[in-house]
N, C-alpha and C positions, 0 to 999 in steps of 0.2 A: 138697143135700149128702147122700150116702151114709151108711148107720149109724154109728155113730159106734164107734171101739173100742174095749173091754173098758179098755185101758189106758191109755187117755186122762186126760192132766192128772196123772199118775204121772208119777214118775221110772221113768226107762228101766233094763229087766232088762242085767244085763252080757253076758247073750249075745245081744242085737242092737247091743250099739256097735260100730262100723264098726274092722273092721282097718287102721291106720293103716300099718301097714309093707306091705299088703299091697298097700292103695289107692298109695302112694306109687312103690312097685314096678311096677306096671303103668303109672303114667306117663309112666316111662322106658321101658319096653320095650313096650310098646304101640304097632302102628302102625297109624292109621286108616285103613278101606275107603273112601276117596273118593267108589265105586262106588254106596256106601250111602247115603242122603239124611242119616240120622241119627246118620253120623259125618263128615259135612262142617262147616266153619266155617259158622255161621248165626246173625244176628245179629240177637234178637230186641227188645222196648223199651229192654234193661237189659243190652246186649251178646251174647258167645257164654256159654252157658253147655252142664256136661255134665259127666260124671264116667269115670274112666281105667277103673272095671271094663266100663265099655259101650264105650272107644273111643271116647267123646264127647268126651275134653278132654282129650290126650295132649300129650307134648312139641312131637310135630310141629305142631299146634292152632298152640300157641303161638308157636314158631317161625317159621312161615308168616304166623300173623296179625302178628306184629311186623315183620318184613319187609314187610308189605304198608300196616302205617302208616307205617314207614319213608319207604315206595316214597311216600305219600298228602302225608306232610310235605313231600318235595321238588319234588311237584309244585304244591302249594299255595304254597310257598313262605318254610315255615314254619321258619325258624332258632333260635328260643331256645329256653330250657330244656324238658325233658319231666318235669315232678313223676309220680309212679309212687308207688303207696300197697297196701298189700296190707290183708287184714283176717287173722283168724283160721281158717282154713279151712286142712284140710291139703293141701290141692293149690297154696296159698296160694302157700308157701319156693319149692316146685317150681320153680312159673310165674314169679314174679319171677327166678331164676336163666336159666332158658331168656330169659326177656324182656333182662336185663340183658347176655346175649351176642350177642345180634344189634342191640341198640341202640347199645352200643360201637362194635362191628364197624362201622355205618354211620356214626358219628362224633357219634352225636346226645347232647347234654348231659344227662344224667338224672338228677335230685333222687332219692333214696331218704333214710330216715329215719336220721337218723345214729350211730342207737341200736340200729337194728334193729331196732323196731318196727313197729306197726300206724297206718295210716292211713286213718280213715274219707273216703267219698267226700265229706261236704261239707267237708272241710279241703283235701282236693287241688281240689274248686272254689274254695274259697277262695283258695288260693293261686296258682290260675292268675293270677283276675281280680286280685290283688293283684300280681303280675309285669304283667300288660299295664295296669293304670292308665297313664291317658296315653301310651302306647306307639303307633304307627303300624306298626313294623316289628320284627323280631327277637321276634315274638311268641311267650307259652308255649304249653302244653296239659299234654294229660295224661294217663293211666292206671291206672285201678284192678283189680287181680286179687281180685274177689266174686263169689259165686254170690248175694247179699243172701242171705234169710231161707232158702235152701234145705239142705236136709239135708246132714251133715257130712261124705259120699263126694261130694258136688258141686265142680268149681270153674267161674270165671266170670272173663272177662276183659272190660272194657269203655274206650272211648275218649272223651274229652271232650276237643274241640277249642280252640282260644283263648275263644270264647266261656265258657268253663267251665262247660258244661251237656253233657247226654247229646246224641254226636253224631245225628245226625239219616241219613235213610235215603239222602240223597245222598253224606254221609261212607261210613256205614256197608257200603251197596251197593257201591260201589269196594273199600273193604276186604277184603270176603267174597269177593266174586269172586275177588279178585287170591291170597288166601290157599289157597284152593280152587284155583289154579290152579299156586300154590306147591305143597300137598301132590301133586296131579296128575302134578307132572313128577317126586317123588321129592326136595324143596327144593331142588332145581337153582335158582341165582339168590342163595339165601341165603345173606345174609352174616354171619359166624358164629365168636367170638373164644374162647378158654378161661377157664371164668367169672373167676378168681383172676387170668389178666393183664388182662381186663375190671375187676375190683374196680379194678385198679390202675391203670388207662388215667387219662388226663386227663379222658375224659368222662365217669366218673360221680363224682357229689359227694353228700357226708354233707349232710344240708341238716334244719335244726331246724322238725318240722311244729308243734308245738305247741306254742308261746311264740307266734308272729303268732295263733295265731285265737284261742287263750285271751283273750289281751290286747286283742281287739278285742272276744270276745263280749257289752261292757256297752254297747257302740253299735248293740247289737241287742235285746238284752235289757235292762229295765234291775232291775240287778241287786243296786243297791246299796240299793232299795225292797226285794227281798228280804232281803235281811242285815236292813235295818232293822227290818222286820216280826216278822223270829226264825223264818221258815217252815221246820217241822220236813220235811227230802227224803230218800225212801228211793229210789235209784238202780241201777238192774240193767243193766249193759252184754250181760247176756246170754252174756259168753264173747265176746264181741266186739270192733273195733277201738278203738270210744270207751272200752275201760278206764283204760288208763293217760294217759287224759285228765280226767278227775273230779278229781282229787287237786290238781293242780293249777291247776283251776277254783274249787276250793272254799277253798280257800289263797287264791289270790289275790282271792277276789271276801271271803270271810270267810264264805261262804252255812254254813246248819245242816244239812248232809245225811250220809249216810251210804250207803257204798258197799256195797249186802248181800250182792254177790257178785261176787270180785276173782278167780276161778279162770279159767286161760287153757288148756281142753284140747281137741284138736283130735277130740276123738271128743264132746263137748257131754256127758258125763255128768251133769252134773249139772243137766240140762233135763230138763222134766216133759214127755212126747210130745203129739203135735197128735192132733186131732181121727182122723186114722186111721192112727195108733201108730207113727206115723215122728215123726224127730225135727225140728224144724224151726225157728229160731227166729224166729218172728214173733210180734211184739207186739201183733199186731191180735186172736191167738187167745186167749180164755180158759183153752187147754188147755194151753198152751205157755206163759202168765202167770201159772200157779197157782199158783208158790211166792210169786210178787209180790202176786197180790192176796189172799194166805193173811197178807199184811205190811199189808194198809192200813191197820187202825187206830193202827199205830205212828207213821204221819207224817201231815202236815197233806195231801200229795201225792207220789203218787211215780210213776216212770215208769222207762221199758224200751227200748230202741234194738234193732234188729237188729243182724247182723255185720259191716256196713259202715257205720252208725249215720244214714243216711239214712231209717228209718224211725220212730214214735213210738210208742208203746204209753201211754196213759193212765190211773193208777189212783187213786181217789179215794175217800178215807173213807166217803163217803157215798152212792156208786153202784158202786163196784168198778173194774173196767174198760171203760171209754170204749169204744162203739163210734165207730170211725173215722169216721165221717160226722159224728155229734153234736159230736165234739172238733174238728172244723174248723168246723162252725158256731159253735160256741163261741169260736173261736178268732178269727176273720172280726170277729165283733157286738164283740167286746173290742179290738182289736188298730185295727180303722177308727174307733172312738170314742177311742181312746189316743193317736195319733199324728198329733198336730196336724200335724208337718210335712212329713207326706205329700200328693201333690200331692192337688189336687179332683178331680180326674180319673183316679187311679188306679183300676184295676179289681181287679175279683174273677176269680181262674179258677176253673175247676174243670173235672173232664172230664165225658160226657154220661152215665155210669154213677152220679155222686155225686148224694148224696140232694139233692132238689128243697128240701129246708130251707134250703139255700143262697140258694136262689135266691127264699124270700121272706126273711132275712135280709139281702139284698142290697137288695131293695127297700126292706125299712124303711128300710136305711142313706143308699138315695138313691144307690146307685154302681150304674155299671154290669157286667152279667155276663158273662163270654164263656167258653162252653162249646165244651168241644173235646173230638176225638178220645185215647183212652187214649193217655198214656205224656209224663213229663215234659218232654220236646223242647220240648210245642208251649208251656209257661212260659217258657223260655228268654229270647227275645226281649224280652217285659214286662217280666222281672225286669231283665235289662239295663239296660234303659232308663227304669223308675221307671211303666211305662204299668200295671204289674201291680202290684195292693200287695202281695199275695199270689195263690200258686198252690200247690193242692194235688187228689191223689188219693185215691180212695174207698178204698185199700190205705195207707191211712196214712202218705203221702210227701205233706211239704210245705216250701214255704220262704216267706219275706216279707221286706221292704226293712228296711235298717236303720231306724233310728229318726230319722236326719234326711232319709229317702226315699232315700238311694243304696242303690246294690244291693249285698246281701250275698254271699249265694251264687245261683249257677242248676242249683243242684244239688239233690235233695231234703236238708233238712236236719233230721235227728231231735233232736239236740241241742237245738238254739234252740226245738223246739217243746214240748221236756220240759221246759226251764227258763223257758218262756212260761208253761206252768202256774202254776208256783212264782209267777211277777208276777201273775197276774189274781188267787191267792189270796193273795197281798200288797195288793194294791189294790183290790180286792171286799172283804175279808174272809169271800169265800165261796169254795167250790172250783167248777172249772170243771161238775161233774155239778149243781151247783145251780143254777150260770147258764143250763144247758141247758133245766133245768126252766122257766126262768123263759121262756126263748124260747118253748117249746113250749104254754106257759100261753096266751100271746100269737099264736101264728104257727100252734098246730096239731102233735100230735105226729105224726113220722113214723113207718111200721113198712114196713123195710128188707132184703131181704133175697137172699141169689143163692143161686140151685140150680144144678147140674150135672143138663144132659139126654143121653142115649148119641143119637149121631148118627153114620153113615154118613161116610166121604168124598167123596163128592159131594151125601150131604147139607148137610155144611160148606161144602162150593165153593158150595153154592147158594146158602147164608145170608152170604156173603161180599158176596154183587153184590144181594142182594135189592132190590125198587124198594117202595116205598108203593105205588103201585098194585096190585103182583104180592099184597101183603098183604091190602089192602082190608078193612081194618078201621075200621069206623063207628061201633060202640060199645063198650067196656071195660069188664067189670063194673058194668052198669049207668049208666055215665056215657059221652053223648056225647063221641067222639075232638077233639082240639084240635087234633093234629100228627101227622103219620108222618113220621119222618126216616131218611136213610142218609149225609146228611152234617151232621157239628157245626155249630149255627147258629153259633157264635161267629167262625168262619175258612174256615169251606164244603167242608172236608175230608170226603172219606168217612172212615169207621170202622168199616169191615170188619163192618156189622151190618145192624139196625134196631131204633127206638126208637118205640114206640109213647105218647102224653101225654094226658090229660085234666085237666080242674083237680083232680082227686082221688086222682090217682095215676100211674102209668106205670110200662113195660116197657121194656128195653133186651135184646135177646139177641143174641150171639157168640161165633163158634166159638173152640172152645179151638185153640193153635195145638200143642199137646202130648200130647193126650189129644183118644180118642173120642168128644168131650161135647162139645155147646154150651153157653153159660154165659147164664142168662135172670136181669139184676139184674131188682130190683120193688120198687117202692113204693107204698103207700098210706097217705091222710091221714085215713081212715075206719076203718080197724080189721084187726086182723092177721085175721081170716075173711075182708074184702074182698082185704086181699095177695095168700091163697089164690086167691080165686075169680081175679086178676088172672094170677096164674101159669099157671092154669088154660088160661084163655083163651086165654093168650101161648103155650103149647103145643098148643091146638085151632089155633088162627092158622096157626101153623108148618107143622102137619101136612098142612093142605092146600096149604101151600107146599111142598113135599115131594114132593107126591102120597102118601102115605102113607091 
């Protein structure tokens, strides 16, 4: 990671909040250069994303890409509803406007919130998979317009097919193309109604997201050991879509918590800036959680969501904020010893960048591991079908089975794993930073860590295809190599890198798909000097992979 800025973990000066009339304005009259790679539709783990001062996420974006789901539905063959959730972002209104005129236009049914609210992504997977229960045909889907955790001149449009997980690169490739091919001709093709006789069409419907998932989340969590216990919760939506969902979790479940920040502004003022003095809100950063973990002696636990509320932020009396890795091992060792009536054979996921704690937490438990290439898709399927108990990512997205093994959501879910918290320190009587401890006592501490290296473009392309052999690395900091991989052992997938293993540690590097940089995770079970020397290495390795 680069220096860190001056202004880091501060609230944001008022002359860098993002012009909202201004950003909004260029959405509509902005029209992307096709021509350009970086203002084409491109859809990357977590959909297209982009923002209207670059020509990255303009009406036409939307326009083209909703047409082109359109186009994707009718050739799939997919007739029922379309649930569509937006979050907090101000490109947010926009997009759902443009969206809600061309999904009219083509005749397709669309849920929006009938409040006019905000819908985090695991409530519209929730809600898919709750439409197709038992269903063979007339099946749902769905769409979320998020940019997740990124800066508030961002927007982001993403698609989750019936399955109600992020589409995969077989949906997503059709899409893009055809959207691309849309803005191409000038939207020649699209079809395209005026929003207000759209509002009033027969196909879109006012539809209540939060009554079904509230009212299910105690068959996930259990929740009513919380109340019982009296677990004091400090809750930070962040400015996000899970706000106006707290209130009525807390009401209905009876829980002790306290919402410390209910403010909804599309420019995030009142976030403290990230690590390099933009604003961002992710949970996973210290610098962007300062006002929350400035709160944790006030509660027994408390926790943070992103703007689409699909991600978790953990903070805790007695260690502050969770690194992301340690809170899903925590969460793993609690949650396989809690839930008798998940099957024997449920797995553990994770992808091949999350800390190797895992994966001797895994072995204690006696389950098996299956490690896969980044980006939530490749859960999907387990969670489905109960073969995953859970699955989660080292950027703090995860989800797991309800509590009598059926699936909950296949969508990363930040909620269920905030108020998972809240049960392990209902039924430990400890908070999850001390369960960690206890793993680490036993299993070995991990020391975790990713840097950004500046990389060439065809430096990148290189590190793209690279083979174990081209690598030829035989020993790691000291400790004979175990594995060189370029595809996930868990499903055989490449993932766009290489992964270097010994029993005391390992590397994982790949290129950023956004920035000049390759991205090298690392760990070691030996001590943050060995990390170094381990990073080290992982960059000697490379360079002669390079020719450098």
């Amino acid at each position: 990671m680069a220096d860190v800025h001056p202004a880091a973990g501060k609230l944001v000066s008022p002359d860098a909040l993002t012009n909202v009339p201004r950003l909004v304005t260029a959405y509509f009259a902005g029209k992307p250069d096709v021509g350009d790679p970086a203002q084409r539709v491109a859809f990357g783990t977590s959909g297209h994303r982009g923002t209207s001062f670059k020509n990255s996420f303009n009406e036409g974006h939307i326009l083209a890409t909703t047409q082109a789901i359109c186009d994707y539905r009718k050739e799939k063959g997919l007739t029922g509803p379309l649930f569509i959730g937006i979050d907090t972002h101000a490109l947010a209104e926009p997009a759902l406007v443009s969206a809600v005129e061309v999904f009219a236009a083509n005749g397709v049914d669309i849920m929006i919130d009938k409040d006019g609210g905000y819908s985090p992504t695991p409530v519209i997977s929730h809600a898919i998979l709750t439409y197709n229960k038992g269903r063979t045909s007339g099946l749902a889907d769905g769409v979320v317009v998020t940019p997740s955790h990124n800066p508030p001149e961002d927007g982001g449009y993403k698609y989750n097919p019936p399955h109600g997980g992020p589409a995969d690169t077989d949906a997503t490739s059709v899409v893009e193309k055809r959207a691309n091919a849309y803005l191409a001709d000038g939207l020649k093709g699209v079809k395209r109604i005026d929003y207000d006789k759209a509002r009033k069409s027969a196909n879109v419907h006012a539809y209540d997201f939060i009554t079904p998932y509230v009212a299910d989340l105690g068959n996930v969590v259990d929740l009513d050991l919380v109340k019982s216990a009296g677990i004091n919760i400090g809750i930070d939506p962040l400015g996000g879509a899970a706000v106006h969902y707290w209130h009525p979790i807390i009401e209905r479940y009876g829980l002790k918590a306290t919402v410390v920040n209910e403010a909804i502004d599309p420019t995030f003022r009142f976030m403290t800036v990230d690590w390099d003095g933009k604003i961002r809100m992710d949970c996973s950063s210290p610098y962007a959680m300062a006002s929350l973990i400035a709160m944790r002696d006030r509660f027994d636990v408390a926790f943070a969501n992103d703007t689409d509320a699909d991600r978790h932020g953990i903070v805790t009396r007695t260690g502050g904020l969770m690194n992301p890795n340690h809170y899903l091992a925590t969460a793993i060792s609690y949650l396989f010893a809690n839930r008798p009536n998940w099957g024997k054979d449920a797995a553990i996921g994770k992808t091949v960048v999350s800390s190797s704690i895992i994966d001797r937490v895994a072995k204690k438990l006696g389950r098996k591991l299956v490690e896969t290439p980044v980006g939530f898709k490749w859960f999907v399927d387990g969670l489905l079908t109960g073969g995953f108990g859970f699955g989660g990512e080292e950027s703090a997205g995860a989800s797991f089975l309800r509590r009598d093994g059926g699936v909950w959501t296949t969508d990363k879910d930040g909620i269920i794993l905030g108020l998972l918290a809240a049960e392990i320190t209902a039924k430990t009587g400890r908070d999850p930073s001390q369960l960690f401890n206890d793993l680490t006592a036993e299993l070995g501490v991990p020391h975790y860590a990713r840097i950004d290296v500046a990389a060439t473009a065809p430096q990148k392309n290189i590190l793209k295809s690279v083979t174990p052999e081209q690598l030829g690395l035989k020993d790691l900091a000291g400790d004979p190599v175990r594995a060189t991989l370029s595809k996930a052992p868990g499903n055989g997938q490449p993932f766009g890198g290489i992964k270097v293993e010994t029993d005391f540690g390992w590397f994982a590097a790949r290129p950023s798909g956004t920035e000049d940089v390759y991205k090298i995770y690392a760990e070691s079970f030996r001590s943050t000097e060995h990390l170094k020397r381990i990073q080290e290495e992982a960059q000697a390795g490379l360079k002669k992979v390079f020719g450098a």
